[in-house]
C-alpha positions, 0 to 999 in steps of 0.5 A: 260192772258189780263187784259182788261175792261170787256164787262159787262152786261147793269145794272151791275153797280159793273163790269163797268169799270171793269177789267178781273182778278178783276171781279172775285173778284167782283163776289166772294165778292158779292157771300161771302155775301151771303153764296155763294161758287165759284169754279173757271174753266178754260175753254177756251184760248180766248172766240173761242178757246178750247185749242188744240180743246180739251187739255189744251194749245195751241202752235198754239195759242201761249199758251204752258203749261207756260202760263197756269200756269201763268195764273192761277198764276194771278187768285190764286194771286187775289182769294185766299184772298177770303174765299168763293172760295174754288176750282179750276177745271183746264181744261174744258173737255179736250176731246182730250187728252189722260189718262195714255197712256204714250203719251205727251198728256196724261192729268192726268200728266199735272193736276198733274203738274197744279194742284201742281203749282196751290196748290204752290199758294193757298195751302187751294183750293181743285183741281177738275180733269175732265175726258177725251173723247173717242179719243185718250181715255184712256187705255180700253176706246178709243171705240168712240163707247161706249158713253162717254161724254167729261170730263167723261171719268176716266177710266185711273184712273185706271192704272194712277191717279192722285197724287198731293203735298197735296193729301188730296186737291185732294178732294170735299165734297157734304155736308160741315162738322159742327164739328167747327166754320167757319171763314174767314181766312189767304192764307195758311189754308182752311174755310172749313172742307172736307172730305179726299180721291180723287176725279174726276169730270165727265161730264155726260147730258141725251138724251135731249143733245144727244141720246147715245145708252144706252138711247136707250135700252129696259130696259131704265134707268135701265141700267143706273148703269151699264153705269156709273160704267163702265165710272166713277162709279167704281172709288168710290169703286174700287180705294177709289176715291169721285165723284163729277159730274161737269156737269149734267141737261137736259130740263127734258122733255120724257126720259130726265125727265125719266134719271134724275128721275133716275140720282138725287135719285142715286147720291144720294144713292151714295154719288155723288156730283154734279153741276147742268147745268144751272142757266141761261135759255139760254142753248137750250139743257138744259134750266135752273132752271129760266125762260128766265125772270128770274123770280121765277119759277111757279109751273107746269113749267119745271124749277119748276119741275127740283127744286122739283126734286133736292130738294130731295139731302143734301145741307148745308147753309153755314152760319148756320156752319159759323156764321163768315162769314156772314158780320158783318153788317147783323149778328145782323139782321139776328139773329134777323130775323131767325125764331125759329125752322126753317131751315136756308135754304129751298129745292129751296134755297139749290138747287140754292145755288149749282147752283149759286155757278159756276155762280157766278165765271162768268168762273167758270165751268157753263159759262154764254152764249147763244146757245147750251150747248153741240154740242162740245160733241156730237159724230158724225157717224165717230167717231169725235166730232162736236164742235160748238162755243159758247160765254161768257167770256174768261177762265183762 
């Protein structure tokens, strides 16, 4: 991994002159001061390359699983001090690799191996497992037909999950757990209490990012459930596996609005996590929760309506379970500033707090960057997949 000066944005006077692996840490820290969790992701090998165009190295590019692990060495060494990162997603859609299929390329074996070497590290992270595409699939899900997102993908599960060192970091809660105090604490413990199984992490967008068939059907979006149990869903109850969805928005607009009316009140009811795409409002595909100003979005607008709709799901400020991770410099004001009887956070904050939370990272799984969010994922008539190249920084 290079370790050059990073390009930061003009007026970010806390990156300048900063180098790649400690901008993280820069991030993280101003995130920690304001209740802010990180997931960090890996996402690309230099900021045009996918892996392998679609794995999780590349030997043409001089960079087999070896370096992976040394990379994420260098990132575990330099984050894992920070109490407020709490995760690791260890590949960004690996779409052309493989789950359970007994193949080289078969993915759940490599995030076994990542994800033990990553825990070997930082034994507090919990470890976040992406699904794969529909080429070469897995066993009972390789039909380019059937309308899998990259990273949703998980059906291999079934005859191949994933098991790590320390199963329980196989985990993500959607809600933290207040039954004790929460402090900053040493590189082998985790800040937080969560709930114990295994999860995996989809990727899943509506028709606003591309028009799969079933966004199609008459009886639209009730046959939604139907869709998901069949990709991702089943996993809840058919394996005991927590679903925690790394990726889903859209420019909630005609039938995307009408997928995600859906979408939010059942993940909800199911008990999902989930990461909201985007933040940032350069995504053309998605749009994101702020105007391209950046500005507090007004009512009536789309990035209104997309807060109002996700204020609906269960949030948790983390300062409210963990007085001891608020600076010590804010606590006395803060205390004093908190209103008796009110919630420490508000529907919009709670929304933005899940939002920023990828970021903040930077590279974290929601990556900063102009253009199009999801022509990598969109399948074309010949089955294959057009990838488009996108900017930002590059990944871990």
């Amino acid at each position: 991994m290079k370790n050059d000066i990073v390009e930061a944005p003009h007026g970010a006077q806390l990156l300048f002159q900063t180098r790649y692996v400690e901008m993280f840490g820069v991030l993280a820290s101003e995130a920690a001061r304001r209740g802010i969790l990180v997931m960090i992701a890996c996402h690309r090998i230099n900021k045009d390359a996918w892996p392998g165009k679609g794995l999780w190295y590349d030997e043409a590019l001089n960079f087999p699983e070896k370096r992976v692990m040394e990379s994420w060495s260098k990132i575990a060494g330099h984050l894992c001090e920070h109490w407020n990162v709490f995760a690791a997603d260890l590949q960004n859609e690996p779409h052309a690799s493989s789950w359970g299929k007994g193949l080289a390329s078969d993915w759940n074996k490599a995030a076994e191996r990542i994800g033990d070497h990553v825990l070997g590290l930082c034994p507090r992270w919990l470890i976040m497992v992406e699904g794969v595409g529909f080429t070469p699939g897995a066993p009972g899900a390789d039909d380019p037909g059937a309308g899998y997102w990259w990273g949703e993908n998980i059906v291999g599960a079934k005859v191949a999950p994933v098991r790590l060192r320390d199963q329980s970091k196989l985990v993500c809660a959607p809600m933290l757990k207040a039954q004790r105090p929460c402090v900053p604490l040493p590189r082998n413990t985790s800040c937080m209490r969560v709930l114990r199984g295994v999860a995996d992490s989809p990727h899943v967008y509506g028709p606003s990012v591309y028009m799969q068939h079933y966004f199609e059907a008459p009886n639209f979006p009730d046959n939604m459930p139907a869709v998901w149990n069949d990709h991702f869903a089943f996993a809840q109850e058919e394996l005991g596996i927590s679903i925690v969805i790394g990726e889903i928005g859209g420019d909630y607009s005609g039938d995307d609005r009408l997928w995600q009316d859906w979408a939010i009140p059942y993940v909800k009811k199911r008990g999902f996590g989930i990461f909201y795409f985007a933040l940032n409002p350069d995504s053309e595909d998605t749009g994101g929760l702020v105007p391209k100003d950046w500005s507090v979005p007004k009512e009536g607008s789309p990035e209104f309506d997309k807060l109002k709709a996700l204020s609906e799901l269960p949030s948790t400020n983390v300062f409210s379970i963990c007085a001891a991770c608020r600076p010590s410099s804010e606590q006395n004001s803060a205390q004093a500033s908190k209103p008796a009887g009110k919630p420490l956070i508000g529907a919009v904050d709670a929304v933005l707090l899940a939002a920023v939370l990828l970021v903040v990272s930077a590279a974290g799984l929601m990556r900063l960057r102009k253009g199009r969010r999801r022509a990598a994922t969109v399948p074309t008539s010949d089955g294959t997949e057009e990838e488009e190249e996108e900017g930002g920084v590059p990944q871990p």
